[in-house]
Legacy VTK file of the C-alpha trace (Angstrom):
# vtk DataFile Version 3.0
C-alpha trace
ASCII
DATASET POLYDATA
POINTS 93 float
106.461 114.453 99.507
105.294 110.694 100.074
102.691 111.394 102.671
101.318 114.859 100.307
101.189 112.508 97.026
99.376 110.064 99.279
96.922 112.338 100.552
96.539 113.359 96.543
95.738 110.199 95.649
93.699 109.106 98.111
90.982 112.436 96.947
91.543 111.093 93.948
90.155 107.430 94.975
86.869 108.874 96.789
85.805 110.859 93.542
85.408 107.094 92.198
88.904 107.262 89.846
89.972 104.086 88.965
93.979 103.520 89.489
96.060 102.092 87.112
99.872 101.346 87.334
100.958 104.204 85.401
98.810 106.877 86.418
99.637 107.054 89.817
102.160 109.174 91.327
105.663 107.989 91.199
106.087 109.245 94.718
103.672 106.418 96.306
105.350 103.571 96.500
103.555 100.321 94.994
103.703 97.028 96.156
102.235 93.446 95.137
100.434 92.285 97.842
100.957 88.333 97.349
98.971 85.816 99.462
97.221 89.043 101.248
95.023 88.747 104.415
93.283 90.894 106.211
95.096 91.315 110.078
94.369 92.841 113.471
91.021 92.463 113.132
90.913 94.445 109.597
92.530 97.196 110.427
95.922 96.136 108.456
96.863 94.065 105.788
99.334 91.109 105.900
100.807 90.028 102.980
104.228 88.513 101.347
107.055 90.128 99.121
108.208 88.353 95.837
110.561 86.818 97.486
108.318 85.302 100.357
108.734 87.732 102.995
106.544 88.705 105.330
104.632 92.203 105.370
102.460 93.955 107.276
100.663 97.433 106.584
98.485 99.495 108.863
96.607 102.501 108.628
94.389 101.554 105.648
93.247 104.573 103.995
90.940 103.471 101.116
90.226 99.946 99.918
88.627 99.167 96.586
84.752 97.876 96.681
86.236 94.349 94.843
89.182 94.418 97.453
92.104 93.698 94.380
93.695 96.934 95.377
94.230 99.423 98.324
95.443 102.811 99.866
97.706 102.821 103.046
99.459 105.714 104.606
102.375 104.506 103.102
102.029 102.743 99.597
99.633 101.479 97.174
98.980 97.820 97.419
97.648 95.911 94.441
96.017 92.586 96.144
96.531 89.326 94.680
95.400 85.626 96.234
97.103 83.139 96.270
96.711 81.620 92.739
97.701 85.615 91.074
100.516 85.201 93.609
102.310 81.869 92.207
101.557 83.811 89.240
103.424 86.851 89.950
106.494 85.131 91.690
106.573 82.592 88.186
106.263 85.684 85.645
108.629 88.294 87.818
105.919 90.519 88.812
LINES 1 94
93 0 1 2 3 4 5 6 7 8 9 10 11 12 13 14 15 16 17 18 19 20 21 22 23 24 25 26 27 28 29 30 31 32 33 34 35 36 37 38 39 40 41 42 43 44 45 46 47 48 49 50 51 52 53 54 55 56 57 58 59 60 61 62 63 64 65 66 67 68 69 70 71 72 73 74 75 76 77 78 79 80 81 82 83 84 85 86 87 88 89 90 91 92
């Protein structure tokens, strides 16, 4: 069901909808992307976990025109640099 609400979503992104936390299918996974870079030459993100662990997705579907948020064949990654990431780990998420 992951990969269908994916593919759902993702049609959803290239008619120009604008995510938000709660409107997106609780079958794709979300994921704070903390301290995010771009890997393998762009074609996957590399990025930490709350708890400073290291993360790396491929097969980028759809990335946002202001890069704070993007698609992957398996979750939803909402970006955040390095600042928003001290941030997140201080607040909880």
């Amino acid at each position: 069901m992951t990969s269908l609400a994916i593919m759902i979503l993702l049609d959803r992104l290239e008619t120009g909808w604008s995510p938000k936390t709660d409107e997106i299918h609780p079958d794709v996974p979300q994921h704070d992307a903390l301290n995010w870079s771009w890997a393998f030459d762009g074609h996957a993100i590399e990025c930490q976990t709350i708890d400073r662990m290291g993360q790396i997705y491929g097969d980028i579907l759809y990335v946002s025109r202001y890069q704070d948020w993007a698609l992957t064949s398996t979750a939803f990654l909402w970006f955040h640099d390095d600042e928003e990431s001290e941030k997140v780990r201080y607040l909880g998420g």
